[in-house]
N, C-alpha and C positions, 0 to 999 in steps of 0.2 A: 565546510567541516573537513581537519583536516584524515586523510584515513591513515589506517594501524600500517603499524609496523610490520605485522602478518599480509595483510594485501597489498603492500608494496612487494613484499618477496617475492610473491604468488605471480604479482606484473612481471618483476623482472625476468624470474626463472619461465614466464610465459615468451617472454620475447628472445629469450637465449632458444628456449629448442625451437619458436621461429626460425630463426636465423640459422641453426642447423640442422633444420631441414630443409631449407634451400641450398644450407652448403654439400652437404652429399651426395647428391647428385653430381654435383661440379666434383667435386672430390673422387669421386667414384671414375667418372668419365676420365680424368686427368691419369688417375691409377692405371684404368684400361689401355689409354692410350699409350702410358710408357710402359707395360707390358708388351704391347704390338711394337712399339721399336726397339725395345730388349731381342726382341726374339728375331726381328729380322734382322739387326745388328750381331745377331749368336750364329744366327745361319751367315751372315756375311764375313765372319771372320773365320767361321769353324774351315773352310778349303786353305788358309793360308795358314791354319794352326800347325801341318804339318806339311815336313821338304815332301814325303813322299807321295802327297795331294799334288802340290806347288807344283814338279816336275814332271808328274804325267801331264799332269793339264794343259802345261804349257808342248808339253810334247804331241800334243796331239794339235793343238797349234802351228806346229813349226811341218808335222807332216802333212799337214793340209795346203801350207807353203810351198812345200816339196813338191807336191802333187800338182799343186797348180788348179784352175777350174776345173772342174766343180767341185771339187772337193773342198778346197781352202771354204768352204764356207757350206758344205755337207758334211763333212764331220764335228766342227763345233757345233752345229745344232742339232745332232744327235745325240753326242755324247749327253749333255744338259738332260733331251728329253728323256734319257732312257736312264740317266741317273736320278729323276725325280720320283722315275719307279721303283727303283731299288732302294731311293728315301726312303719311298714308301711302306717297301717291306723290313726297314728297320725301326719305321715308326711302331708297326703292327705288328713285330715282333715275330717276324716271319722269319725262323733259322737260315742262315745259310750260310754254311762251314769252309773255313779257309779264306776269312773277307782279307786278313793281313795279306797273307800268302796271294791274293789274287790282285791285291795294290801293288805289291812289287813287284810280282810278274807282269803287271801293266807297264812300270816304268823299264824294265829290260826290253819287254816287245818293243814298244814305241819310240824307246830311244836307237835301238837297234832296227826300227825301220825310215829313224831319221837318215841315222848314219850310214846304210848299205844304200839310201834311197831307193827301197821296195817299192814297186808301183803296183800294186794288184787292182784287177778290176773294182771300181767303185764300190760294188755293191759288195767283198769284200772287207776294204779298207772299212765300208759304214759298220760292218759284221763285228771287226774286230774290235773300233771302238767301243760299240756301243755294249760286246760281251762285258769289256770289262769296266762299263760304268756304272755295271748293274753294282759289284765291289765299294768301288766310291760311293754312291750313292747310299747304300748300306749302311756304310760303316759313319753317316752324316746323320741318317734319319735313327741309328737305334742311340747315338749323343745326344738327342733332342734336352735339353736342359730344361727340366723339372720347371714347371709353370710360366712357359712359354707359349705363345701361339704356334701349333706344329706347321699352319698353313706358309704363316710371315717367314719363318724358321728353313722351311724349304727355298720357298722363294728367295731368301737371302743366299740362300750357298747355289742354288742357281746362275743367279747374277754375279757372283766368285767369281764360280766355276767359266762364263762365258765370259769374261776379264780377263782370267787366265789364258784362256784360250786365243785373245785379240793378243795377250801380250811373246804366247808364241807368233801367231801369226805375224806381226810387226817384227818379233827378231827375222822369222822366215824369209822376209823380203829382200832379204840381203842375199837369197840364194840366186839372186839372177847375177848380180857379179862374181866372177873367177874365184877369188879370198871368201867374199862371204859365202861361197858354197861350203868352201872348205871348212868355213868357220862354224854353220852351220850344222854340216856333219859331226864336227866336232865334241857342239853341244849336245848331238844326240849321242855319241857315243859318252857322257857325260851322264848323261841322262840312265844310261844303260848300266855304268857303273856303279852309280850310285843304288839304280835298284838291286844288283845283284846284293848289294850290302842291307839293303831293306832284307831281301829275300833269307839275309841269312840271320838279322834278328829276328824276324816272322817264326824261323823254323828252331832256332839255337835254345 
């Protein structure tokens, strides 16, 4: 006997939401997941969105070069750690006034401690990066982009920011020959000018 017209519908539209409901799930998962590499791909790009990220970073790179051990590889793992604080308190919308003003004043210090080659006791040199990654960091975690993973989103400008820093440190390496100290210096006083010019779109 053959059946109606009506319980053939009834089959088909039975096997359609079958079928998705097993796809939502998958669907769902595939969504979540390019959400999580959105966000870590937002945090990885946001440090090289701007020169005035780029240039301290790498500046605090090339003074770690300057310094020599222990430093060349104590203050890039500071900076990172004490900027994912400062994420932090841009995630949570924790005030704190003057973040432009204390990004360019980052690239003046640091490039002006490339170029005099400052040596202060370590445990300054970690002082002064790490004051002012609280800045950076800040001003990374209150960008967080609207329906992103904040967790991914950090961790992305972390792994920047410590890129940055390997890719001062690698210019740095040149400061053991004659020219490339000079060259060196150079970029830090480089560095320094350029933030004076941050410093005065900050304040203008």
């Amino acid at each position: 006997m053959k059946r109606s017209a009506t319980s053939l519908d009834l089959a088909t539209l039975a096997r359609a939401a079958s079928l998705a409901l097993v796809a939502m799930p998958e669907a769902a998962l595939a969504h979540e997941e390019a959400g999580q590499a959105a966000g870590f791909l937002a945090g990885l790009a946001h440090p090289v969105s701007g020169l005035d990220h780029v240039l301290a970073m790498i500046a605090v790179g090339l003074w770690g070069a300057v310094l020599g051990l222990p430093a060349i590889w104590v203050l890039p793992v500071a900076f990172p750690l004490v900027m994912a604080v400062g994420g932090l308190m841009g995630l949570l919308g924790f005030p704190l006034p003057g973040v432009e003003v204390g990004i360019a004043v980052s690239a003046i210090v640091l490039g002006v401690m490339v170029l005099a080659e400052v040596r202060p006791p370590l445990w300054l040199a970690a002082a002064i990066v790490a004051f002012f990654a609280v800045f950076h960091g800040h001003a990374h975690g209150r960008e967080l982009p609207a329906g992103t993973s904040a967790l991914l989103y950090s961790l992305g400008f972390v792994v920047a920011t410590g890129l940055l820093h390997a890719v001062g440190i690698l210019l740095g390496a040149a400061h053991r020959w004659a020219a490339g100290r000079h060259a060196v210096r150079i970029a830090g006083g480089g560095v320094a000018l350029a933030g004076l010019v941050f410093l005065w779109r900050a304040i203008a």
